[in-house]
C-alpha positions as a Markdown table, in Angstrom:
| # | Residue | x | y | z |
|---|---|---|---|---|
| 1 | Unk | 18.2 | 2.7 | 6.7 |
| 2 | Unk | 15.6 | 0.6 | 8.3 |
| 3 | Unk | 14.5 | 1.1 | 11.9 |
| 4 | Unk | 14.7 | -1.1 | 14.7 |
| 5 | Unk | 10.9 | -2.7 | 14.5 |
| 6 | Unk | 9.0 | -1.8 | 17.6 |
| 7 | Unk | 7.7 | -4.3 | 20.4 |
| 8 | Unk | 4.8 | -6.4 | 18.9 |
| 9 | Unk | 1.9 | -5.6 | 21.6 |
| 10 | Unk | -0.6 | -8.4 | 22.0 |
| 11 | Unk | -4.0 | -7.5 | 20.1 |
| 12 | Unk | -6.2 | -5.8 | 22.7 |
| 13 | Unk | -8.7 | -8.1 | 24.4 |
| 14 | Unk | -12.8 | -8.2 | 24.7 |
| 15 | Unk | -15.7 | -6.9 | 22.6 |
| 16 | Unk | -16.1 | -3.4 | 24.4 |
| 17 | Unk | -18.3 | -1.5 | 22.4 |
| 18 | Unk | -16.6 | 2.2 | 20.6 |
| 19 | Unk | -19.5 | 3.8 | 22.7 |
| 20 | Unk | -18.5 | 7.4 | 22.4 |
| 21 | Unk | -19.3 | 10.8 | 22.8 |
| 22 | Unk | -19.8 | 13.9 | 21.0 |
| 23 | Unk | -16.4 | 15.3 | 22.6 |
| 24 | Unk | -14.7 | 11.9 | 22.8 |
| 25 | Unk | -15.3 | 12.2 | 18.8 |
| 26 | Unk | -13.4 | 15.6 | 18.8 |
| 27 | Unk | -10.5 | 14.3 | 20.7 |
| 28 | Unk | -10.1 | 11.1 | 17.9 |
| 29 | Unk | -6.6 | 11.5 | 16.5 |
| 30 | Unk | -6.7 | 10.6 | 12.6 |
| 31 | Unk | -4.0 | 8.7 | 11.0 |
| 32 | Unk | -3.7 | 9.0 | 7.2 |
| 33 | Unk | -1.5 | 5.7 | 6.5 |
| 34 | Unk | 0.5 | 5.8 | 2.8 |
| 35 | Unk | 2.6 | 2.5 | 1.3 |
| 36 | Unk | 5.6 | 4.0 | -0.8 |
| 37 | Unk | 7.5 | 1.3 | -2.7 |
| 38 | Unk | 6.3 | -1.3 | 0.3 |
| 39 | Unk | 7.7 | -5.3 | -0.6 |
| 40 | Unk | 5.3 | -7.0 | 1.2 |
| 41 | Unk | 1.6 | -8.1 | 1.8 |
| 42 | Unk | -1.1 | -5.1 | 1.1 |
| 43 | Unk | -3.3 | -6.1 | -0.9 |
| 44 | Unk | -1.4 | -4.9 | -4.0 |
| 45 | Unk | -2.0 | -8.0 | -6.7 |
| 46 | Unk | 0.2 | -6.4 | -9.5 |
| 47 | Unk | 2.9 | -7.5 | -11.4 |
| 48 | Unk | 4.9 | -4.5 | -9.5 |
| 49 | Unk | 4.2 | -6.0 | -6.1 |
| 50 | Unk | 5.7 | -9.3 | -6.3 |
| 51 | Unk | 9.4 | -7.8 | -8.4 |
| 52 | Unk | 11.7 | -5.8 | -6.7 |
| 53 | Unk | 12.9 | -4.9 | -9.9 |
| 54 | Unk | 9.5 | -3.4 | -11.2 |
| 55 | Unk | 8.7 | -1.9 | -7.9 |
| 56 | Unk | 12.1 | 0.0 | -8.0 |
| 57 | Unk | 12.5 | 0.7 | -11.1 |
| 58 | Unk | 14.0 | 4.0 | -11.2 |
| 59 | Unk | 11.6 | 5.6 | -14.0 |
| 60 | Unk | 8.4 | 4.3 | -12.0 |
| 61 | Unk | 9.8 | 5.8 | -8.6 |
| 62 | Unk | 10.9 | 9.2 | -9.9 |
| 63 | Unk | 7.5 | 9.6 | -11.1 |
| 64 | Unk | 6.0 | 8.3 | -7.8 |
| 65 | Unk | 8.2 | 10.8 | -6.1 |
| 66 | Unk | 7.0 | 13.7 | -8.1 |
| 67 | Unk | 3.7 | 12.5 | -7.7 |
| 68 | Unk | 3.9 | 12.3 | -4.0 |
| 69 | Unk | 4.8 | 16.3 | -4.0 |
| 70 | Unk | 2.6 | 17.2 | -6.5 |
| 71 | Unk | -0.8 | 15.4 | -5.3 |
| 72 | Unk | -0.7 | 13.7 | -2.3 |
| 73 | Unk | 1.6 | 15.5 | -0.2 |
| 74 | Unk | 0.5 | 18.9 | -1.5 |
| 75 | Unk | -3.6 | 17.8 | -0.8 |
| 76 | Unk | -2.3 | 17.5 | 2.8 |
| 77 | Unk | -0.2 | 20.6 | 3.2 |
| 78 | Unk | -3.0 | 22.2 | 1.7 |
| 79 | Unk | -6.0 | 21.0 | 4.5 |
| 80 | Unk | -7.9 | 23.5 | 6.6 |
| 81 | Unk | -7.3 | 21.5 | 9.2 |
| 82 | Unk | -4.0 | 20.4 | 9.6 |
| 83 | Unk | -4.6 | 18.3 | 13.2 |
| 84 | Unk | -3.4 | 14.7 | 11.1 |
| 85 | Unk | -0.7 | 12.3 | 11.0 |
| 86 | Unk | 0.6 | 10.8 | 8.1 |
| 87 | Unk | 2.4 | 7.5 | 8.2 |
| 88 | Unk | 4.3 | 6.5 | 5.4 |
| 89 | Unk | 5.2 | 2.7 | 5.2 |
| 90 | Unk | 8.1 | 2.1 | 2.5 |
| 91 | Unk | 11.0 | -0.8 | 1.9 |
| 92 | Unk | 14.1 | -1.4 | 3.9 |
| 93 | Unk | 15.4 | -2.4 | 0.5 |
| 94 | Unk | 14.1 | 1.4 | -1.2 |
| 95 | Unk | 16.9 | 2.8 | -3.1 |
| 96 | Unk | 19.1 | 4.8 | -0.5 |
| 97 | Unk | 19.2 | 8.0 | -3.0 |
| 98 | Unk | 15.1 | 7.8 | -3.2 |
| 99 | Unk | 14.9 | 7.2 | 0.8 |
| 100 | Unk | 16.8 | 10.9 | 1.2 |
| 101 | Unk | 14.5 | 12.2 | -1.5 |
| 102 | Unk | 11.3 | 10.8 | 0.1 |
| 103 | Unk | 12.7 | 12.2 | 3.7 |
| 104 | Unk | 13.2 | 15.6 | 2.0 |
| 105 | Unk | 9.8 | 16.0 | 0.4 |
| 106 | Unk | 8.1 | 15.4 | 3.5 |
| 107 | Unk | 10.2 | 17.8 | 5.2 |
| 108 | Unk | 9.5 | 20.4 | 2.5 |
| 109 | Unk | 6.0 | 19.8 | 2.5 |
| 110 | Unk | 4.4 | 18.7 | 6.2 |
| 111 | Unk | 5.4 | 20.0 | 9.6 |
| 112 | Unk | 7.8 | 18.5 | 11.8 |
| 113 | Unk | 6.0 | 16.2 | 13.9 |
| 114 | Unk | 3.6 | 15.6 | 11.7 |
| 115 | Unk | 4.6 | 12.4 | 9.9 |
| 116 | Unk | 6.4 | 9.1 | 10.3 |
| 117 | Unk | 8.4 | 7.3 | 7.8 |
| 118 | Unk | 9.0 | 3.3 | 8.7 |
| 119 | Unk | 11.7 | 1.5 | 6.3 |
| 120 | Unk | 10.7 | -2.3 | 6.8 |
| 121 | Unk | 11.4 | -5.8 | 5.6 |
| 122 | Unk | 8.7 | -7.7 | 3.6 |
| 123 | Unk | 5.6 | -9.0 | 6.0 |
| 124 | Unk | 2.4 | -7.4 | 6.3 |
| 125 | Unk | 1.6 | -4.1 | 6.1 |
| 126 | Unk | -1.0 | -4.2 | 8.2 |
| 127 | Unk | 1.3 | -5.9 | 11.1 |
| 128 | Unk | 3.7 | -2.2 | 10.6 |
| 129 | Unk | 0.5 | 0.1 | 11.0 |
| 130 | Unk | -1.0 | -2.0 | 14.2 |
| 131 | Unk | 2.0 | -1.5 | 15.6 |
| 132 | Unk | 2.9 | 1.9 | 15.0 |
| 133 | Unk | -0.4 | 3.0 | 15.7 |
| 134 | Unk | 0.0 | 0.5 | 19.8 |
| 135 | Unk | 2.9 | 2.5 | 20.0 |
| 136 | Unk | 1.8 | 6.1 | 19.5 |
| 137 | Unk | -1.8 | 5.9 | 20.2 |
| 138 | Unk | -1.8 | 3.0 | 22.8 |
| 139 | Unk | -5.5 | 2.3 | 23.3 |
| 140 | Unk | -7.1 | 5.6 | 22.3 |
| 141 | Unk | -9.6 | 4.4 | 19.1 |
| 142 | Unk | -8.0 | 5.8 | 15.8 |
| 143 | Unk | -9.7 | 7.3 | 12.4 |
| 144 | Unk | -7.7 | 5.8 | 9.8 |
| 145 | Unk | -7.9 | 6.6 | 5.8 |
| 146 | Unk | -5.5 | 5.5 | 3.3 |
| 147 | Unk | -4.1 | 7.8 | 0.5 |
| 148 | Unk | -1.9 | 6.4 | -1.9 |
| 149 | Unk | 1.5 | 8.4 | -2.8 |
| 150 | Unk | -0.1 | 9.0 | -6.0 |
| 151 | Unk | -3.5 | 10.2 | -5.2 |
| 152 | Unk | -4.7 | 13.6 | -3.0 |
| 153 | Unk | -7.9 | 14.8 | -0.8 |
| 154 | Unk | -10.3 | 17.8 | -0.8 |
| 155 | Unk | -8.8 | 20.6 | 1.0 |
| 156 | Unk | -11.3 | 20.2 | 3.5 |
| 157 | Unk | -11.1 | 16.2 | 4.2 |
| 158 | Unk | -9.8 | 16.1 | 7.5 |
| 159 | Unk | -12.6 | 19.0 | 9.0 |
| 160 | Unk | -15.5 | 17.2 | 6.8 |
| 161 | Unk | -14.6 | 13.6 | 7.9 |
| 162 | Unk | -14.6 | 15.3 | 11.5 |
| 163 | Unk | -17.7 | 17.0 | 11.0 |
| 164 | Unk | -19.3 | 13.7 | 10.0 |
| 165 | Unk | -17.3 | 11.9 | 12.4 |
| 166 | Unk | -18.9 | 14.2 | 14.8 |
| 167 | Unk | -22.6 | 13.5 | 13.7 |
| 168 | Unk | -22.6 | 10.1 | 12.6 |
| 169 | Unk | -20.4 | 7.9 | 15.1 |
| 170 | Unk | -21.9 | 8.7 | 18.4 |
| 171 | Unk | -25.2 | 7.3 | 16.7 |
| 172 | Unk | -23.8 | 4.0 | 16.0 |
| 173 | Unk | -20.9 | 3.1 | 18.7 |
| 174 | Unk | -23.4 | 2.4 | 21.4 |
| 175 | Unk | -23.9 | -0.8 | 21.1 |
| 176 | Unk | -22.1 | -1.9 | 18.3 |
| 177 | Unk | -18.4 | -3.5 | 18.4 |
| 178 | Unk | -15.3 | -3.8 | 15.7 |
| 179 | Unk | -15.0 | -0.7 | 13.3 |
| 180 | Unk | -16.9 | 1.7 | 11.9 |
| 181 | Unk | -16.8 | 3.3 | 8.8 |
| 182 | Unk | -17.1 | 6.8 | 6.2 |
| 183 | Unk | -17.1 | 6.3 | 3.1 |
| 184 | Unk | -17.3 | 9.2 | 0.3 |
| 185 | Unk | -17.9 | 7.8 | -2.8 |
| 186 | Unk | -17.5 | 10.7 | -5.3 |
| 187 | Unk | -14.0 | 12.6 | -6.7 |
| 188 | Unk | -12.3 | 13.4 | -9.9 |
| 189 | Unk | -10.0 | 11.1 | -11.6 |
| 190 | Unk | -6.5 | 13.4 | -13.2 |
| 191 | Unk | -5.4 | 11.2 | -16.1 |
| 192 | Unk | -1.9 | 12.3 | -16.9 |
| 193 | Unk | 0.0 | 11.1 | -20.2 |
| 194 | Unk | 2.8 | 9.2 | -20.8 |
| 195 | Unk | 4.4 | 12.0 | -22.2 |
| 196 | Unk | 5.7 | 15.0 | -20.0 |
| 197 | Unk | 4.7 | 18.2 | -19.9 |
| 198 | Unk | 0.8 | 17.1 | -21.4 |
| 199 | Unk | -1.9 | 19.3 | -19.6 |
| 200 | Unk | -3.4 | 16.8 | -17.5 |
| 201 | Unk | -7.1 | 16.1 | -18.1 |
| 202 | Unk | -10.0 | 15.7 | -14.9 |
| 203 | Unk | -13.1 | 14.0 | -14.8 |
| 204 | Unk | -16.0 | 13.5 | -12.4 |
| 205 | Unk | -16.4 | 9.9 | -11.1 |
| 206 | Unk | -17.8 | 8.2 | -8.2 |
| 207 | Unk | -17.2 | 4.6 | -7.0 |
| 208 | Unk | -19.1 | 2.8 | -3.9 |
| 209 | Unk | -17.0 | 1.9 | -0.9 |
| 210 | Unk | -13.5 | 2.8 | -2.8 |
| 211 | Unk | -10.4 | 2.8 | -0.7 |
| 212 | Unk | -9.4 | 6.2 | -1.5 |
| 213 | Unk | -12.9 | 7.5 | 0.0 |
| 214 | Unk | -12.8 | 5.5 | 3.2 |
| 215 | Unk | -12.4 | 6.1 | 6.9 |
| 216 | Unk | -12.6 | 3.4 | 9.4 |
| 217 | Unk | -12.8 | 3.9 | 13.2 |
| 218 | Unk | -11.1 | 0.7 | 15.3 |
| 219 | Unk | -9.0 | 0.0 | 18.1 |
| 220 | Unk | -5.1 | 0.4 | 17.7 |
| 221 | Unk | -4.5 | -3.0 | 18.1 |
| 222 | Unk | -7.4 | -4.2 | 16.3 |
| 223 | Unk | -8.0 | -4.8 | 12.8 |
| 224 | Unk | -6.7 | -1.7 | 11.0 |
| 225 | Unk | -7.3 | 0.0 | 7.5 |
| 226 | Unk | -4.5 | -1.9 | 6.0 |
| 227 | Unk | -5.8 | -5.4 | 6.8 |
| 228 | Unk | -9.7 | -4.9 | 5.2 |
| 229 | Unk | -11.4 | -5.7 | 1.9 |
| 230 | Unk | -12.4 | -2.0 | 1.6 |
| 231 | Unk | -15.7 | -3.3 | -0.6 |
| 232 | Unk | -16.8 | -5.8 | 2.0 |
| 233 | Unk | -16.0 | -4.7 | 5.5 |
| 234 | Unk | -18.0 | -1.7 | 5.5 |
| 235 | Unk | -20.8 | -3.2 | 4.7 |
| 236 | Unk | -20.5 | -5.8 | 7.0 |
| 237 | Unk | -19.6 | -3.5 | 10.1 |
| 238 | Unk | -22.2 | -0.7 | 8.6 |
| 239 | Unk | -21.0 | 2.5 | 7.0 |
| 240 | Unk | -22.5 | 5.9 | 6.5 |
| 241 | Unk | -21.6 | 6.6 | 2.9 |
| 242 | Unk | -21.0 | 10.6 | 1.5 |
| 243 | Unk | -22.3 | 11.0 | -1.7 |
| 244 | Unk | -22.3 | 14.0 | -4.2 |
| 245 | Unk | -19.4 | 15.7 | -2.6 |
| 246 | Unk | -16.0 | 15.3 | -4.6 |
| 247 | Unk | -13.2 | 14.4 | -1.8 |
| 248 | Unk | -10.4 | 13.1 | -3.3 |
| 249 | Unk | -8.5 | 13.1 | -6.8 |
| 250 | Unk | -7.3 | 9.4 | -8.1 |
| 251 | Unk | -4.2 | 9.7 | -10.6 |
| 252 | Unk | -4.0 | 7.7 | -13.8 |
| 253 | Unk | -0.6 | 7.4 | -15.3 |
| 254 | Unk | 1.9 | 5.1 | -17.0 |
| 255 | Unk | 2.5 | 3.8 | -13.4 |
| 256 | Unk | -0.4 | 3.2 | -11.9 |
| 257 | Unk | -0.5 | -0.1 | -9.8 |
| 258 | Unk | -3.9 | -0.5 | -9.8 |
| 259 | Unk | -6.3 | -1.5 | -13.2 |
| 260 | Unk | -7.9 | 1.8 | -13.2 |
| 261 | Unk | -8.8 | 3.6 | -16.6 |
| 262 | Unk | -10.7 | 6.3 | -18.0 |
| 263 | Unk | -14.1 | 4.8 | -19.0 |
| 264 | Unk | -17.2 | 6.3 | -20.3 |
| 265 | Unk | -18.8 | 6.7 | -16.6 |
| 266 | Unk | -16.3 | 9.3 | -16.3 |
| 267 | Unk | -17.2 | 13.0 | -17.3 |
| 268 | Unk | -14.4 | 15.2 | -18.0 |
| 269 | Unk | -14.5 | 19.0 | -17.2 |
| 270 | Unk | -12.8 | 21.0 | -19.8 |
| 271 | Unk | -10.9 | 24.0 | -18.5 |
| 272 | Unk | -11.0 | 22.1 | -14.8 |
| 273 | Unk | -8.8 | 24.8 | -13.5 |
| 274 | Unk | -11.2 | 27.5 | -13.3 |
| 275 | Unk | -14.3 | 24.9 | -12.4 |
| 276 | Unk | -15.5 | 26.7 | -8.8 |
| 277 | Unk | -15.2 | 23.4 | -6.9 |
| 278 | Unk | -11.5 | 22.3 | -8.5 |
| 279 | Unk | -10.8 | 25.8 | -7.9 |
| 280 | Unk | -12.2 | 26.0 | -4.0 |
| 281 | Unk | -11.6 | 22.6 | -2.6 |
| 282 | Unk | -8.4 | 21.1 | -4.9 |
| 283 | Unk | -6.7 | 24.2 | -6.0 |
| 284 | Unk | -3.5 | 22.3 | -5.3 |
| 285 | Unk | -3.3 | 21.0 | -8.4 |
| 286 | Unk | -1.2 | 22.9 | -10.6 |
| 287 | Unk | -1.2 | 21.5 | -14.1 |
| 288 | Unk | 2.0 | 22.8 | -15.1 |
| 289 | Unk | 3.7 | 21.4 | -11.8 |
| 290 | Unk | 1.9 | 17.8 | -12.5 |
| 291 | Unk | 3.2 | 17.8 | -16.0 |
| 292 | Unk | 6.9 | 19.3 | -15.5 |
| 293 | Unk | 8.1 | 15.7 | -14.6 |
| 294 | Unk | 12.3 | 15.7 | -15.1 |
């Protein structure tokens, strides 16, 4: 199932700065990069990451499967702007029955040519995105953002980030070197029970600096999205945080991999179908679809 690896590229050289212009911005090819069921290094510290067992467990990756069509995959189909390219890093070791099904969603969902799957062993993930991104991109500089199979983005993510892209980074590459950073802080959280076929609930929250919400601007052979602490690095390299705006949709669910809960910072919206900006910006979300789990 797994691909032959391609050539590791040597790290590109010097401290150029990302000095860029206005159209140079326009022309910067954005990557969204997605782990499904990856064994290795990234940054997971769950029980789940370290046991093949938990991490396939056949309950856990149906649910990540009908997740991946019913949030993630279906926030992407759904983007104004559809000029993206999703790379999906998952196991050599993924159940061969789930690798056909993970093939076929995409196909279903995405157009051809607009996403790579990469089966690989245990290593770094980071190592598989650096070098997918040499090979494709070579030495143009890439927009990265990471979406988890389990999570989704405003309709309009990739044509804001580009937008802001467009008025922020030409300000700040020319001078600076190393990555730069977006970071929208705000979305809804869709907390979905145990129990199929439960109307899924939605709250309003907003978290500094969360991975979901983040964009990073780097080199292809350079540190990429996959390698960062997404709290520190921005704020090292500078960022130019979003606030206010809702932009992406964080699932909570007996599978999550993550520690994340429903607190009291969050503020649910009652009847969140028919709320204008659910409605507008994520009206990809489908209750009934999200809760008909087989």
């Amino acid at each position: 199932m797994a691909g032959k690896d391609v050539q590791e590229v040597a790290e590109v050289p010097g401290e150029a700065p990302l000095a860029l212009t206005v159209e140079q911005v326009d022309q910067i090819d954005i990557v969204i990069a997605m782990r499904f069921a990856y064994f290795g290094k990234s940054g997971w510290k769950s029980d789940t990451s370290r046991d093949k067992e938990l991490l396939f467990d056949q309950e856990r990756l149906a649910m990540r499967l009908h997740l991946l069509k019913t949030v993630a995959l279906a926030s992407l189909a759904a983007q104004d702007d559809q000029n993206f390219h999703l790379f999906i890093l998952t196991s050599e070791d993924l159940p061969e029955d789930t690798f056909a099904k993970l093939r076929a969603i995409c196909k279903e969902m995405l157009q051809p040519g607009q996403y790579t799957i990469h089966a690989r062993r245990p290593a770094y993930a980071r190592k598989f995105l650096r070098l997918f991104m040499q090979q494709k991109y070579e030495t143009a500089p890439i927009m990265q953002v990471v979406l988890d199979d389990d999570d989704g983005l405003s309709s309009d993510y990739i044509s804001r980030l580009r937008s802001d892209m467009r008025a922020y980074l030409p300000e700040v590459t020319k001078t600076e070197t190393g990555p730069r950073f977006i970071s929208y802080s705000h979305g809804y959280g869709l907390a979905i029970s145990d129990e199929a076929d439960s109307v899924p609930e939605l709250y309003q929250h907003a978290y500094p600096y969360i991975n979901l919400g983040l964009a990073m601007l780097s080199m292809p052979g350079k540190k990429n999205i996959f390698g960062i602490d997404h709290q520190g690095a921005p704020k090292r390299a500078g960022c130019h945080m979003v606030k206010r705006v809702a932009m992406w949709v964080r699932s909570v669910h007996f599978t999550n991999d993550s520690r994340v809960e429903v607190s009291d910072r969050w503020r649910k919206l009652d009847d969140w179908t028919t709320h204008p900006d659910v409605a507008k910006r994520f009206g990809y979300l489908d209750p009934a679809q999200i809760a008909a789990r087989d």
